[in-house]
Backbone bond lengths (Angstrom), bond angles and torsions (degrees), N, CA, C in turn:
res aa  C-N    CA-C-N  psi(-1)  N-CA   C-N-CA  omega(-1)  CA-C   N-CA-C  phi
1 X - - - 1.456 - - 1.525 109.24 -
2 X 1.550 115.95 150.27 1.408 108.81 -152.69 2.234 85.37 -104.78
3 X 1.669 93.86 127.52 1.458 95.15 -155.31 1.965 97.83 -78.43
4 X 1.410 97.50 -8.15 1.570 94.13 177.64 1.627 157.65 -96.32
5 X 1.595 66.49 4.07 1.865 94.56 157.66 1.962 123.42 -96.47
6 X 1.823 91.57 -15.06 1.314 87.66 169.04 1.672 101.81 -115.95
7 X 0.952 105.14 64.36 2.139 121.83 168.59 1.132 104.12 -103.39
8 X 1.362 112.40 128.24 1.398 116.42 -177.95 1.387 114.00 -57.02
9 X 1.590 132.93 -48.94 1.309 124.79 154.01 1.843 123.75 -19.31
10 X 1.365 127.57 -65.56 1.614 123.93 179.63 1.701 94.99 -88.58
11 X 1.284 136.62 57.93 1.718 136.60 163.18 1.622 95.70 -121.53
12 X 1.180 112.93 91.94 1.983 119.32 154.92 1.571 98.78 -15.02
13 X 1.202 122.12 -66.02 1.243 134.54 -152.43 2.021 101.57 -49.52
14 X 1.271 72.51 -41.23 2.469 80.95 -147.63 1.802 80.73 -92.06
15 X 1.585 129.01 -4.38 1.228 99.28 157.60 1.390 121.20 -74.51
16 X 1.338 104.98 -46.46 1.600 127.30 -171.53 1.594 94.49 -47.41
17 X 1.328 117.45 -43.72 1.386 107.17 -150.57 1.492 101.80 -77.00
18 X 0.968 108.82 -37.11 2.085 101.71 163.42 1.442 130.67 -43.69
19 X 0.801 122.91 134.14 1.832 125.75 178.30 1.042 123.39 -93.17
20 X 1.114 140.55 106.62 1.555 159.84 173.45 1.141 105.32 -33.29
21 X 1.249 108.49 108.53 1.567 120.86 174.81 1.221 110.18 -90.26
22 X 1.266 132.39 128.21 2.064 130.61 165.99 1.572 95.12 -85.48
23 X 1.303 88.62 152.90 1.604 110.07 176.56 1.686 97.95 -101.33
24 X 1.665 92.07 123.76 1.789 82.92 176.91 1.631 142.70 -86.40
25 X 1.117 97.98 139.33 1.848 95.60 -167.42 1.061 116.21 -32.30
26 X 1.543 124.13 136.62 1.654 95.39 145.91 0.958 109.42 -163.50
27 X 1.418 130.04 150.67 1.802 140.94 -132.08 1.465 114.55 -43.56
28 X 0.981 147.69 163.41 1.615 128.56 165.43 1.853 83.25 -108.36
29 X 1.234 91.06 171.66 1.886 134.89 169.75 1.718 97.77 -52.15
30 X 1.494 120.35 124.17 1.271 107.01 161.59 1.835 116.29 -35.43
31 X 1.249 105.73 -65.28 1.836 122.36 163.93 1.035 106.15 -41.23
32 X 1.477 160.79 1.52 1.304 141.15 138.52 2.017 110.10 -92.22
33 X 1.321 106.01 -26.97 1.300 112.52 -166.10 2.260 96.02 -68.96
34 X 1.401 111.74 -3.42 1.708 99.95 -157.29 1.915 80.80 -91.46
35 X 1.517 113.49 167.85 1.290 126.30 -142.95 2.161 69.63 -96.12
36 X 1.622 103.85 136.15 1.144 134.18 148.53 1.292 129.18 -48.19
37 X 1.230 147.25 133.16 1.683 149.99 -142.81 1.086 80.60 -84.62
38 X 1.279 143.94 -43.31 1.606 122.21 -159.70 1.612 104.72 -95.29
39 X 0.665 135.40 21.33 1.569 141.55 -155.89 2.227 90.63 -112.99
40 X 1.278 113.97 -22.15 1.543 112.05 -166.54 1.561 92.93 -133.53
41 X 1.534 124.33 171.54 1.312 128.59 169.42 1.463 81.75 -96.41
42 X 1.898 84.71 169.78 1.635 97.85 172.03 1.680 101.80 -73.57
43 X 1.779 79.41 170.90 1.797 89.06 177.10 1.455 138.54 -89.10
44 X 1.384 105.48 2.57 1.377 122.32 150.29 1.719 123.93 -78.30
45 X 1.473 117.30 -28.26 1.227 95.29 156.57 1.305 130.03 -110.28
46 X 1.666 123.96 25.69 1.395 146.83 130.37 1.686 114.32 -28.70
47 X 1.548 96.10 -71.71 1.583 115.58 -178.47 1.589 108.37 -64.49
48 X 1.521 127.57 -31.12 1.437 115.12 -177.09 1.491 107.15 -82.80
49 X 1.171 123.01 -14.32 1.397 128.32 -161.50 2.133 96.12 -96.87
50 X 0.952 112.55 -50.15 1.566 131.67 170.15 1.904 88.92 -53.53
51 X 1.374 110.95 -70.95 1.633 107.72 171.42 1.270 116.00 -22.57
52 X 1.177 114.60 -87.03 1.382 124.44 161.70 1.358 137.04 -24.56
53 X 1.042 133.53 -85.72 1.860 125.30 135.08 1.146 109.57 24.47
54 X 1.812 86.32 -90.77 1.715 92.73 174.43 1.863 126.18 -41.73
55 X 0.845 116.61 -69.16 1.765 129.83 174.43 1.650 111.48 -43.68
56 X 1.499 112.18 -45.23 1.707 101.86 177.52 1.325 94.81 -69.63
57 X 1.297 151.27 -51.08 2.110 164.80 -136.32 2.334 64.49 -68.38
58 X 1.318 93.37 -95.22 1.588 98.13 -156.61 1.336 96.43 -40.77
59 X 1.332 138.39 -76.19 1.480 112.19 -174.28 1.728 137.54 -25.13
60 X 1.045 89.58 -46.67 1.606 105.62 170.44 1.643 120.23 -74.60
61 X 1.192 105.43 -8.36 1.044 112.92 176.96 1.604 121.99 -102.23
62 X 1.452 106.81 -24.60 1.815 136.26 156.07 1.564 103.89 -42.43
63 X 1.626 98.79 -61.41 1.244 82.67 -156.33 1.415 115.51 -106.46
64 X 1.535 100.05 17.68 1.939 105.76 154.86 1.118 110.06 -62.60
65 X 1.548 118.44 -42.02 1.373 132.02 -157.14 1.544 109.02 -60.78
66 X 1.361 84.19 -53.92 1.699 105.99 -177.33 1.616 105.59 -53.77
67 X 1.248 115.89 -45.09 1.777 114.78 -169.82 1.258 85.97 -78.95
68 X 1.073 142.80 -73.83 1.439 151.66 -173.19 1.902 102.29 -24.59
69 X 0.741 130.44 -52.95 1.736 145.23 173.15 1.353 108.01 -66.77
70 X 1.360 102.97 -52.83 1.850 104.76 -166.05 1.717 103.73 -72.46
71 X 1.077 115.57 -28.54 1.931 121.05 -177.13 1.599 100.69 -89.16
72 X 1.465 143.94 -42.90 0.907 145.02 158.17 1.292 113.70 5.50
């Protein structure tokens, strides 16, 4: 008989029957609490994207102007 399907490790049963322990919180380090490099984009493509924003707003705003004038 193959002894490793009846190991208490692979038995549904003898997992279930254990109780879930939580690991308890506890405060982190100001120095772990500050936001992680990967957590933000860099700040060059912050500023091109803010660039941008900006540049479609006035574009879109050109060519309200323009319909806005030309239907007048």
């Amino acid at each position: 008989m193959n002894d490793a399907l009846h190991h208490p490790v692979n038995d549904a049963s003898a997992r279930a029957a254990k109780p879930m322990t939580a690991k308890p919180m506890t405060a982190k380090p100001m120095a772990a609490k500050r936001r992680d490099e990967e957590d933000r984009a860099p700040m060059g493509m912050t500023v091109r994207v803010v660039i941008y924003l900006v540049a479609v707003h006035f574009f879109a705003a050109f060519l309200f102007l323009l319909f806005f004038l030309a239907g007048g």
